[in-house]
C-alpha positions, 0 to 999 in steps of 0.5 A: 600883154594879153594875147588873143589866139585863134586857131587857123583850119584851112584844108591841106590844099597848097592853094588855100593853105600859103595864102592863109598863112600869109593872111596870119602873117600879114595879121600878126604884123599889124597887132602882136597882141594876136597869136594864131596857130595853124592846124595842118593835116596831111591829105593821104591821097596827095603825098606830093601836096603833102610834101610841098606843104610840109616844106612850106611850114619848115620854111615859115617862121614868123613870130606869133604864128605856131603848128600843130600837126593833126592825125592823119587817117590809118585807113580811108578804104571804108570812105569810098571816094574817090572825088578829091573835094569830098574826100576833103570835106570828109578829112575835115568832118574826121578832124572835128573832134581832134580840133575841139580837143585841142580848142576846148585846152587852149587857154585864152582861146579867143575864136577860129579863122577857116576857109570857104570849104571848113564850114564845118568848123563852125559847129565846134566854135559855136559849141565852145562859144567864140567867134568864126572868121571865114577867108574866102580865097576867090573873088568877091563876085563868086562870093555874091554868086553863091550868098544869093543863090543860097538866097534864092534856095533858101528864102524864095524855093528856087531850085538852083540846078533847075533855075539854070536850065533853059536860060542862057544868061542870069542877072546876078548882084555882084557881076555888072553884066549878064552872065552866061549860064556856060561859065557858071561853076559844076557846084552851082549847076551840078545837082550832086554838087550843089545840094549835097554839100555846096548849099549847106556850106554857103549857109555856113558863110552866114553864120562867121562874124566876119568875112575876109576875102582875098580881093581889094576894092578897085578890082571888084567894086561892083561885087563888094558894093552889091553886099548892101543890097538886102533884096538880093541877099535876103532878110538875115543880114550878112556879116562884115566883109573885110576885102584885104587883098591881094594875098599872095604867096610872097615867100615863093619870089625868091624860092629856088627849092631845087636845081631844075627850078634854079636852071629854069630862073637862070633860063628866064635871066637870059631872056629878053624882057616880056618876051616869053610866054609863061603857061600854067593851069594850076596844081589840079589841071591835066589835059588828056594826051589829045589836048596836050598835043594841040597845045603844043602846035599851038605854042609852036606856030606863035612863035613865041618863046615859053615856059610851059608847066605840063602835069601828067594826069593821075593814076586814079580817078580822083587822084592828084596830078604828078610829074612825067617821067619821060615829057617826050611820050606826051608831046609831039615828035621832035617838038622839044627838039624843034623848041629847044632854043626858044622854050622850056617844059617843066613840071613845076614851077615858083609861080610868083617868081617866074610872074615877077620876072621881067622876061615874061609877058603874058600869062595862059592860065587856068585863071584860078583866083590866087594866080589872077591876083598874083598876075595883075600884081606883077602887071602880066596880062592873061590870055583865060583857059579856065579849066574847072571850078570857079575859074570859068566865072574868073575868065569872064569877069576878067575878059568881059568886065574888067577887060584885062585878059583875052580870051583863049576859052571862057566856058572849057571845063574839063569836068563836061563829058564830051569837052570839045579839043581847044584847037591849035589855032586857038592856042596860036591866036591867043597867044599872039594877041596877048603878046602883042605890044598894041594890045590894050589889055597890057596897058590896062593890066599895069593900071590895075597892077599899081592899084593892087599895090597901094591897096595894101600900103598904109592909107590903102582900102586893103590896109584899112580893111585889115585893120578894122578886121583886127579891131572886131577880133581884139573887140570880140575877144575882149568882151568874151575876156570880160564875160 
C-alpha cells in the first residue's frame, strides 16, 4: 500500500512537542496509508526539558510514527541571546538545511506537519514543492487575534503596538466580547516582539494548506465561525481550519517516572474526593521569592488541602527553571510543618494524571492552552493566574466568556516591570470560591467536560475535523504522486 510521509518539525519545547505527537498518533490511527517521522532536536540551554523529552520519545511507540534525531549546535556563544523563544527561532533558522537534507532523500515525501513557531519551515517545503500543515497548539480565538492583527498591519497600515495604545479594549472577530488591551500577549503589543519576528510568523500561517488547531467546536464556536468573515481577515483567503481538539497528552495518565511522583499519586489516593487543590503555572513559570511567600499564606489561610508544583527561577537570564534544592529556603518558616497533614510541595508533576484523579477539585493555573484543555476534559474548574504569553487572553475567555473558571488574576504578567505582588488574600479568595461546591463555574466545567469528550468520539465535530484533514493530506499527496 502507498505510504504518504510527512516529516513532523516541532520545536524542542514539552508543551508543543507531546501534544504534536499525539496529534501523529491519533493521525496514524485513523489511515495507515500515513507515516510521520519526527525531527527532534535538543535545546542546549534546557538540558532538563531535553531530558523529559528524550524520555518521552523512548516511551513513544506507535507504529508508522519514526525519529530522526538532528544535530545539536557545538557552540551557541556567538548567538548572543539570552531570550529563550529567540534562542528557539534561531535553533530552528540552524536546522534549516539539515531538514532540507533529509526531505530532499526521503522517498515518496509527501509534505510538513509544524507548529505555530516552525514558520520557517515553510520556506524548505515550498523549495522542494509539497505542502505545509500547521498545528496551532493554543486556542482558536488566539489564532483570530494574531491573522487579524497581521491583517490590519498588512492590508490597512495599522501599527499594532501603536493601535493598542491609549484604548482600553479592542473589538476583534474571534472573542464575542470587548477585550481589555490589559490581557492582550507581550508579542502583539511588545514593538520588539511584534515586528521583529511575530508579524513575519502570523504571514506564515497563511501560507499552510491547512490549519489544525487543538480546540473543538463548542468550546470556541465564536472564534472558529469568525474564519469566514472576509472583512476581518483580509482579501487572501485563509486556509482550512480543521478544530481537532482536545489533544492531550494522554500517555502522562498513568506516568509514575519516579519514586517522588508514585508517593505523591499514593498521597492523592487517600485524599477524599474534590477535596485538594491542585496548583501549578507550567514548565516556564517561577515567581520571585516575595511572591512565593504570598502564595503560600494564601493557600495556608483557605484552608484547603493542596498539592503545589513550585519552580526555582533560573540561574541565567533567559534560562529555564529547575527543582529547589532545599523547599524550606523559599517558603515561609514553619509552613511545610504547619501543612504537612493537608498538603504537599513538589517539583513536578503528571499533570493529566493528578487532573484526572478524583481527589482533586479545582485547578490554579497559569492558564496555558494545553492545561486548559486537559482541565475541562477531566471536569476540574480553574481559578486563572495567567503568567505570560498568551495565557492572559485564556483567563479572560475563560472567565469572562465562557465562565468556566474564576478569577485569582487576568492581566499578571511576569514579563511587566513593576508587576504588582497577587496578595495573599487574592490567593485565599480564589481558592475558596473555586472550591466551593454551589459555585456554578463547577457545574459548567462538567458540562464542557462531556462535551470534549464526544467531540473527539466518532460522529463527533472533532472526529470529523481529523478526517477531512486526512482526506486533503492523501488527496494532495495523491496529485503530487501523479504529477
Amino acid at each position: 500500500m502507498e505510504k504518504f510521509k510527512l516529516l513532523m518539525m516541532v520545536p524542542p519545547l514539552m508543551g508543543h512537542l507531546a501534544q504534536a505527537l499525539e496529534l501523529a498518533e491519533l493521525m496514524l490511527a485513523r489511515n495507515n496509508q500515513l507515516s510521520i517521522t519526527a525531527l527532534i532536536m535538543e535545546l542546549p540551554i534546557d538540558p532538563h526539558g531535553t531530558a523529559r523529552i528524550q524520555s518521552l520519545v523512548a516511551a513513544t511507540n506507535v507504529e508508522g510514527l519514526h525519529f530522526h534525531h538532528l544535530p545539536t549546535p557545538e557552540d551557541t556563544s556567538d548567538w548572543n541571546i539570552t531570550h529563550r523563544g529567540l534562542f528557539t527561532l534561531k535553533l530552528l533558522e540552524y536546522q534549516k538545511p539539515h531538514v532540507r537534507e533529509i526531505a530532499s532523500k526521503t522517498q515518496k515525501f509527501s509534505g510538513f506537519l509544524i507548529d505555530l513557531v516552525s514558520t520557517t519551515m515553510i520556506d524548505v517545503a515550498d523549495e522542494l514543492g509539497v505542502p505545509t500543515y500547521l498545528f496551532f497548539t493554543s486556542g482558536a480565538a488566539f489564532l483570530g487575534l494574531m491573522l487579524h492583527f497581521q491583517t490590519l498591519e498588512d492590508e490597512q497600515n495599522r501599527d499594532i503596538p501603536d493601535l493598542v495604545k491609549g484604548v482600553s479594549h479592542l473589538i476583534l472577530p474571534s472573542f464575542a466580547k470587548p477585550v481589555p488591551i490589559g490581557v492582550l500577549p507581550d508579542a502583539a503589543t511588545q514593538k520588539e516582539y511584534w515586528s521583529t519576528f511575530v508579524l513575519k510568523m502570523t504571514r506564515g500561517y497563511r501560507r499552510a494548506k491547512g490549519i489544525i488547531v487543538n480546540t473543538f467546536s463548542d468550546l470556541e464556536s465564536n472564534a472558529i465561525s469568525s474564519f469566514s468573515l472576509d472583512s476581518y481577515y483580509g482579501k487572501s483567503s485563509l486556509p482550512p481550519i480543521f478544530p481537532v481538539g482536545p489533544i492531550l497528552n494522554r500517555s502522562q495518565i498513568h506516568t509514575q517516572s519516579s519514586e517522588d511522583c508514585s508517593a505523591m499519586m499514593k498521597w492523592l489516593d487517600c485524599q477524599p474526593k474534590n477535596s485538594v487543590v491542585f496548583l501549578c503555572f507550567g514548565s516556564l513559570a517561577t515567581f520571585h521569592p516575595d511572591q512565593v511567600q504570598e502564595i503560600a499564606y494564601g493557600i495556608e489561610r483557605s484552608g484547603h488541602r493542596f498539592l503545589w508544583v513550585l519552580r526555582q527561577p533560573p540561574a541565567n537570564e533567559g534560562g529555564f527553571p529547575r527543582d529547589y534544592e532545599n523547599l524550606e529556603l523559599a517558603l515561609p518558616e514553619g509552613f511545610l510543618d504547619r501543612t504537612a497533614s493537608i498538603g504537599k510541595v513538589v517539583g513536578w508533576v503528571p499533570q493529566l494524571a493528578v487532573l484526572s484523579h478524583s481527589a482533586v477539585g479545582a485547578f490554579v493555573s497559569h492558564c496555558g492552552w494545553n492545561s486548559t484543555l486537559e482541565s475541562i476534559f477531566c471536569g476540574v474548574p480553574i481559578a486563572t493566574w495567567p503568567v505570560q504569553a498568551e495565557q492572559q487572553l485564556n483567563a479572560f475567555q475563560l472567565v469572562r466568556e465562557l465562565g468556566i473558571a474564576v478569577e485569582i488574576s487576568l492581566d499578571y504578567n511576569q514579563q511587566k516591570e513593576n508587576q504588582a505582588l497577587v496578595r495573599a488574600e487574592q490567593v485565599e479568595k480564589g481558592i475558596r470560591e473555586i472550591m466551593d461546591v454551589e459555585n456554578e463555574v463547577r457545574i459548567r466545567v462538567k458540562e464542557f467536560s462531556e462535551k470534549s469528550r464526544l467531540a473527539t468520539k466518532e460522529g463527533g465535530s472533532s472526529y470529523f475535523a481529523l478526517g477531512n484533514l486526512i482526506q486533503d493530506i492523501c488527496s494532495r499527496s495523491s496529485a503530487q504522486l501523479v504529477l
